[in-house]
C-alpha positions in Angstrom: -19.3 -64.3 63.3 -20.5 -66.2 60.5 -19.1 -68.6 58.0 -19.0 -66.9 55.3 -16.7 -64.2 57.3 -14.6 -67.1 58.8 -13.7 -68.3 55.5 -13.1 -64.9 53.8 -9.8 -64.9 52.6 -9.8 -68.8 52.0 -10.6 -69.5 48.6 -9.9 -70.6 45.3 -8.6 -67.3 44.1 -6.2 -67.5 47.1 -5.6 -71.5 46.5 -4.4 -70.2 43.1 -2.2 -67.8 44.3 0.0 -69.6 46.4 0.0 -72.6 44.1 1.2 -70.0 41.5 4.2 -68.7 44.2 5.1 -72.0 44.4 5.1 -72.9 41.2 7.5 -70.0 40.3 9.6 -70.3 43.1 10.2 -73.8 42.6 11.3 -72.7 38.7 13.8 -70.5 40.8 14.8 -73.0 42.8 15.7 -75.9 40.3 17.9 -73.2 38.5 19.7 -73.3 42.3 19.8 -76.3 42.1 21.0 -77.2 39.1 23.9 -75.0 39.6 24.6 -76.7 42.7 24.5 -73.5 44.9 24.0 -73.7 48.7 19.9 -72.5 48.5 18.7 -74.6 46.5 14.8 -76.0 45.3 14.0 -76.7 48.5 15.0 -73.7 50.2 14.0 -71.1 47.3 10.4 -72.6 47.1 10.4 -72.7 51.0 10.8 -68.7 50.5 8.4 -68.0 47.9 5.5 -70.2 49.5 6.2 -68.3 52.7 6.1 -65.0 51.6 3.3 -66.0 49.7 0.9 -66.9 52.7 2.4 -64.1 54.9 0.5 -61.7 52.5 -2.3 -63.5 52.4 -2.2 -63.6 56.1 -1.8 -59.8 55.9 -4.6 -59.1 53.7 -7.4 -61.5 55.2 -6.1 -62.7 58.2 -7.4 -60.0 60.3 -10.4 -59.0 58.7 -12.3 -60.1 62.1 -10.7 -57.4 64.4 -11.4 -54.6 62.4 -14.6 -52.0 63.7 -14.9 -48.4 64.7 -11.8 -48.1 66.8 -9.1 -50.4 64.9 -7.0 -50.1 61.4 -4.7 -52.1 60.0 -2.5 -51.5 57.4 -1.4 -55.0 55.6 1.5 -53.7 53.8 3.2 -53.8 57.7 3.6 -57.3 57.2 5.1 -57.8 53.8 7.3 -55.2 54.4 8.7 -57.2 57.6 9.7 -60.0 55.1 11.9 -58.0 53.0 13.7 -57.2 55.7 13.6 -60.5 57.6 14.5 -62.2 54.5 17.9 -61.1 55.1 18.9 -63.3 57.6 18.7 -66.3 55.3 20.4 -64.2 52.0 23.5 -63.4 55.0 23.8 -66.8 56.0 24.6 -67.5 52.1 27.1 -64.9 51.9 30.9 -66.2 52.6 34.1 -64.9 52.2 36.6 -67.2 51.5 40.4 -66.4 50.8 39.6 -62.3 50.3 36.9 -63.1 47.8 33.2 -63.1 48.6 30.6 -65.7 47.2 27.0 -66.4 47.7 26.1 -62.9 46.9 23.7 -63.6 43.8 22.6 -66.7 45.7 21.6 -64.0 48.8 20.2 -61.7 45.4 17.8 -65.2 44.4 16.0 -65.9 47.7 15.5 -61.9 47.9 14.4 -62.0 44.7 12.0 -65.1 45.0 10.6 -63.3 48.2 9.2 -60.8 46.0 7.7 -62.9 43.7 6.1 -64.8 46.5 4.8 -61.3 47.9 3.4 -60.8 44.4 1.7 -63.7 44.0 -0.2 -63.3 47.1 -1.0 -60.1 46.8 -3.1 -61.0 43.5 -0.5 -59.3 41.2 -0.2 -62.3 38.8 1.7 -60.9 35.9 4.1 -59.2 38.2 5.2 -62.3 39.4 5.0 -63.9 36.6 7.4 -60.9 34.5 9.6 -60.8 38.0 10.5 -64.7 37.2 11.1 -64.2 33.9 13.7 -61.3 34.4 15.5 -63.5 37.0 16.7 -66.1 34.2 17.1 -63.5 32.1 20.1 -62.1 34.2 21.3 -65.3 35.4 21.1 -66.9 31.8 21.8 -63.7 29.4 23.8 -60.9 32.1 26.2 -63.5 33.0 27.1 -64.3 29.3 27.3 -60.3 28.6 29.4 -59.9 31.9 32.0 -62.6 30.9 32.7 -60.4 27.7 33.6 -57.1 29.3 37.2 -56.4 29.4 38.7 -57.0 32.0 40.3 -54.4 34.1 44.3 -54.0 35.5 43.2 -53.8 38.6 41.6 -56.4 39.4 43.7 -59.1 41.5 43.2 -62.8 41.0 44.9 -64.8 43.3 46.8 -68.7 41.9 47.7 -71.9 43.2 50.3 -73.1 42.3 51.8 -76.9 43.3 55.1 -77.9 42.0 58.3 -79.9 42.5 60.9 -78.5 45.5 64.5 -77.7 44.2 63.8 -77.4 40.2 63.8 -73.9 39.6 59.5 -73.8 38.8 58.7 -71.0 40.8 61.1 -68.8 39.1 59.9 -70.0 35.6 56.6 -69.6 36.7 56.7 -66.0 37.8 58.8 -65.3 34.0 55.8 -66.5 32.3 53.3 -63.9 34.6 55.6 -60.9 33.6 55.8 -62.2 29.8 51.9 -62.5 29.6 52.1 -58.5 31.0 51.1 -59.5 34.5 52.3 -58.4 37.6 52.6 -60.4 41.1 51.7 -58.5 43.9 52.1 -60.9 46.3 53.1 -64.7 47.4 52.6 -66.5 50.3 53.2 -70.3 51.1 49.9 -72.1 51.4 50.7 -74.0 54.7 47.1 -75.5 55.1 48.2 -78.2 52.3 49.2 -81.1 54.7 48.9 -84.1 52.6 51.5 -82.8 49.7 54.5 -84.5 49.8 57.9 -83.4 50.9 59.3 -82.9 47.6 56.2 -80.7 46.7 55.7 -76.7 47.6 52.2 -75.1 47.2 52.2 -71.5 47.1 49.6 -68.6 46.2 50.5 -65.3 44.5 48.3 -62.6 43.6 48.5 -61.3 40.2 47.4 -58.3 38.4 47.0 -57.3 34.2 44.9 -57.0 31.2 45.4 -61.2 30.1 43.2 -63.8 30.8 43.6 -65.8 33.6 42.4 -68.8 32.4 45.3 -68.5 29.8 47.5 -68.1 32.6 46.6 -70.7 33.9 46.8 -73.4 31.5 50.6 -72.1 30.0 51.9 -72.4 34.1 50.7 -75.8 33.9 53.0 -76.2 31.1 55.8 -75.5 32.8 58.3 -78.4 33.5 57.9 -79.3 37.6 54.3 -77.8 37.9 52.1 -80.6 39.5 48.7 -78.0 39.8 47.3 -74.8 39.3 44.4 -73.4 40.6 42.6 -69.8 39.6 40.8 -67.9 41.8 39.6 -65.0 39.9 38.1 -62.0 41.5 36.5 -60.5 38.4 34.8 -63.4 37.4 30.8 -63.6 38.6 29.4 -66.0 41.1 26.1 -66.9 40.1 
């Protein structure tokens, strides 16, 4: 075998491309990061620099076996890290109190997979365009997605903390019904241990057309109400 067959495949032109995956997937990543999320700059670039050199592997790495009698096909290989790149995007995903998270996070490192595949395959612009489209959802779908209206159906669940023996919870649920929403349910939240005696923290589901948020900050009005907390189910997690 000679040299110039051992280093086939280890070039500039391939130098380039995975210091352009990483490049892009490290832009992927410090939007992660800078939203705090659990797959981060780190982690992100990990996934683009990997899928990167896995199809480079594909494409060169075996250029030595081929002859008469064997084929190889090196879309086998990138096609393994789509799927495999759904272990890590599971591990992301959570559900926590009925409501999921982590599921753009999971959408991200698939995403950034495929740029790395991109990028090592030689299709420069297509990595390139498939980075710009992800801050374009992140940056302008979330914006437009916060504007739809909201719809009846959709159940947010609130904490609310307040003072034992005062009559809050009943003035509480008045101000729901006179903001046209509906409680669906209400259960004691009995994994606050450090409240006090005096205290009672409960969570009730609540259904309607208003605004949560508004919700939210009139109940903290109310005379005896220590804390209120929204969980929001129609509300993106990015």
């Amino acid at each position: 075998m000679t040299v110039a067959a051992t280093l086939a495949g280890q070039g500039w032109t391939q130098l380039g491309e995975l210091g352009l995956a990483l490049l892009l997937s490290a832009a992927i990543g410090l939007e992660r990061e800078m939203r705090q999320k659990s797959a981060g700059l780190r982690t992100t670039t990990l996934v683009g620099l990997g899928a990167a050199l896995i199809m480079l592997i594909s494409k060169y790495g075996f250029a030595d076996v081929v002859g008469e009698n064997v084929e190889l096909d090196p879309s086998r290989m990138a096609s393994l890290v789509v799927s495999g790149i759904g272990f890590i995007g599971g591990g992301l995903i959570f559900v926590r109190r009925d409501a999921v998270h982590g599921l753009t996070t999971a959408a991200v490192i698939w995403v950034t997979a495929a740029v790395g595949l991109a990028a090592g395959a030689g299709l420069w612009l297509l990595a390139i365009a498939g980075t710009a489209a992800h801050f374009l959802v992140i940056y302008g779908l979330t914006g437009v997605a916060n504007r739809l209206p909201r719809s009846r159906f959709v159940p947010s669940r609130i904490r609310l903390t307040y003072l034992d023996g005062h009559g809050v919870l009943r003035r509480a649920l008045a101000e729901c019904t006179r903001r046209d929403f509906v409680v669906s349910e209400l259960t004691v939240d009995h994994h606050d241990h450090e409240r006090e005696a005096s205290t009672v923290a409960v969570w009730f589901t609540v259904q309607g057309t208003g605004d949560v948020g508004d919700l939210s900050a009139a109940l903290v009005e109310v005379d005896g109400v220590l804390g209120v907390s929204a969980d929001d189910g129609n509300t993106p997690t990015v």
